[in-house]
N, C-alpha and C positions, 0 to 999 in steps of 0.2 A: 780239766777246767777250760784247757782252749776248747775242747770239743766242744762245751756247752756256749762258749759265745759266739763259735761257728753257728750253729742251727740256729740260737737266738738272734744273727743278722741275716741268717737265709730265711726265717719267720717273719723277720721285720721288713726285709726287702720284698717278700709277698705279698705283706699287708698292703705297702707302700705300694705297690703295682696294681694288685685289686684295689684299692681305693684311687688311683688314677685311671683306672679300667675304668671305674666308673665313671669319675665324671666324665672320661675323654665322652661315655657313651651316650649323657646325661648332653653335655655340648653339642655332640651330631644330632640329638631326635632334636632337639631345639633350634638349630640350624636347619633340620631338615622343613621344622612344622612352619617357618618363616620363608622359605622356600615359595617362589611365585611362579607364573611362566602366564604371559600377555598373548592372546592369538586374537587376530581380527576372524571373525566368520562374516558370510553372506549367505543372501538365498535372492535369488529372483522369481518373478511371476508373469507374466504376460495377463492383463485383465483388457475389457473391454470396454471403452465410454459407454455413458448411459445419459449423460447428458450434452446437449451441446444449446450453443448460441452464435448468431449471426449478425453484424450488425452492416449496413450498407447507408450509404449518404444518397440522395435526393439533391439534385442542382438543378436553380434556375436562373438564367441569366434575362436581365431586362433593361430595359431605361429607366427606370424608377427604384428602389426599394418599395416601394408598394403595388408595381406592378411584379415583380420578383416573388414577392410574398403571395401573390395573388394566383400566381400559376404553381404554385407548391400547395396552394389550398386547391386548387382545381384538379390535381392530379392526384390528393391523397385516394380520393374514392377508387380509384383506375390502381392504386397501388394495393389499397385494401381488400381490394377483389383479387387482384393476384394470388394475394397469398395464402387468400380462402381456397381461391380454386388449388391450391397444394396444401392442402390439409391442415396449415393452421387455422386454430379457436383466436377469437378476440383475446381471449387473456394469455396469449401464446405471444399477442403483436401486441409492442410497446414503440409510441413516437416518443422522439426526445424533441430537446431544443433546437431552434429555427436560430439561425446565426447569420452571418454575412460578411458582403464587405467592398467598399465602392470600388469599380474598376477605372481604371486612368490612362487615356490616353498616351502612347509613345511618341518620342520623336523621330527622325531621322536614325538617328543613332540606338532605338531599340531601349533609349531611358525613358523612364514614365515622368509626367510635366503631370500639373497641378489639375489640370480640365477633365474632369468627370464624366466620364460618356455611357455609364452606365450601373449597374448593381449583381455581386451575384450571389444569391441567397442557396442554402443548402437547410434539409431538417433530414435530422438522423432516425433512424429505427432500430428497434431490435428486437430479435426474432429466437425461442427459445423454444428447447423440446426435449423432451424424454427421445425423441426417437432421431437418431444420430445420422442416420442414412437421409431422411428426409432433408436435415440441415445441411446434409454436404449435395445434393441433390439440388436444394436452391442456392447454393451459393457458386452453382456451377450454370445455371438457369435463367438467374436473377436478370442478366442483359437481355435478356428477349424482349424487356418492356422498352428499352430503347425504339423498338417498332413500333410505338405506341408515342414515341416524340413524348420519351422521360429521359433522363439523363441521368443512369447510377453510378456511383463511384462504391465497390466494395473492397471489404475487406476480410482477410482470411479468417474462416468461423473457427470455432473454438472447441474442444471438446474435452468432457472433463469423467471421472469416477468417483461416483458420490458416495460410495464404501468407502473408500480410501483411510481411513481412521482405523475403520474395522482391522481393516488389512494390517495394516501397520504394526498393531500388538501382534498376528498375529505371525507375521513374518518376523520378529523380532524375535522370536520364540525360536523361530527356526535355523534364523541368522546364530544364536547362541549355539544352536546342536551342533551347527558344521563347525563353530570354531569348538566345541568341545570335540569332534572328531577327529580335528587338526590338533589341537593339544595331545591326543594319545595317540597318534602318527609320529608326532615330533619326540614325544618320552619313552618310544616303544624302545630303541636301543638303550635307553641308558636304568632299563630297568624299573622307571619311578612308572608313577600311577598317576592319574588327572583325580583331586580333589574336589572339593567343593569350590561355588563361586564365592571369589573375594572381592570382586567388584567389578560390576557390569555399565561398561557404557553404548548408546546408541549414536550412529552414525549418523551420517546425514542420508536421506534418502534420494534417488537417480530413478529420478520421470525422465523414460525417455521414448523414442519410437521404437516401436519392436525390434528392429532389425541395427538400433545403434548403441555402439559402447562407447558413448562416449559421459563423462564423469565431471564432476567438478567438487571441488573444497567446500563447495556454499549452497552444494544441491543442485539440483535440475527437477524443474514442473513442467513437463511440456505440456502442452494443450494443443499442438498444431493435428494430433494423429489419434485416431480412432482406436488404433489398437495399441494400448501402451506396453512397456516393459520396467516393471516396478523392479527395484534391486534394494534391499535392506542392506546396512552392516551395524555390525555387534561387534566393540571390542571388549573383551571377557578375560580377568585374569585369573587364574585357578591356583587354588594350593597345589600345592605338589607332595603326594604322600608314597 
């Protein structure tokens, strides 16, 4: 009789064990399938502007506001011919707004008094191309017309990649492989496997000049440099199977 309630607690203590075998095993896959792991990836590119723009200021100083005006109207022809003879089309060259503003006599001490001795008007332009070389060519150029008794005041041209959308998806793509790469670097010891994506976010993008790393929280768009360095990031988190 004891023999039989021995084997009937050593049968019941198995069950009791195989049924907590199982669930312990039931708890770890389900543990495991909740299981994340977050890697930021990137990819960079170097592309090349394709377009740019230029803009430069026109000044004329006079005794008048209308004699001011007068010699900004007498000099556009001399400015529009310049910029023919450097390969812009009329619909290339755009004038803006004629502005101004009276100039005033100083004193003694270098403060400006109430007496009017003059005007000095300025009209903007600006100067736009598919061909990027050109634009950095005259904004390097553009004071020659100072020989010509103009008076330009410029400023740094601009250049820009008008892909840039394109690009975007498709480095974004790419940005995700490297952190899936860094994901099965990071799990290669511990045995697991990279899963599928459980949610993917995009970074911000870093326009910058070729040759800089430098980064910001809010982006970078440069425009000052012809040959850019485009940098994606992807933060991607994956199951862990």
């Amino acid at each position: 009789m004891l023999e039989k309630i021995e084997k009937f607690q050593i049968l019941l203590l198995a069950l009791v064990l195989g049924i907590c075998g199982i669930i312990a095993t039931v708890i770890f896959t389900n543990t495991m399938s909740k299981d994340v792991i977050t890697v930021t990836g990137s990819y960079s590119q170097t592309v090349t502007s394709d377009k740019g723009t230029y803009d430069f200021d026109v000044i004329a100083r006079d005794k008048s506001r209308a004699a001011a005006y007068a010699t900004l109207k007498k000099q556009k022809p001399i400015i529009i011919k310049y910029l023919k003879s450097q390969g812009f089309k009329d619909n290339q060259i755009e004038e803006k707004y004629v502005n101004g503003y009276n100039l005033y006599k100083t004193n003694y001490n270098g403060n400006s008094t109430e007496e009017i001795i003059g005007f000095n008007a300025n009209q903007k332009y600006t100067v736009k191309s598919d061909d990027v070389e050109k634009i950095k060519k005259l904004s390097t150029e553009i004071n020659t017309l100072t020989e010509q008794g103009i008076e330009i005041s410029g400023y740094e041209p601009s250049y820009f990649y008008s892909k840039l959308s394109d690009l975007k998806i498709e480095m974004l793509e790419k940005a995700s492989k490297d952190a899936k790469q860094r994901a099965k670097a990071m799990l290669k010891a511990t045995h697991n496997r990279v899963g599928k994506i459980q949610s993917l976010q995009m970074g911000v993008f870093q326009i910058t000049p070729e040759d800089s790393n430098d980064v910001s929280d809010m982006g970078i768009s440069d425009s000052s440099s012809i040959k850019k360095k485009v940098t994606s990031v992807a933060n991607v988190t994956f199951r862990i199977k």
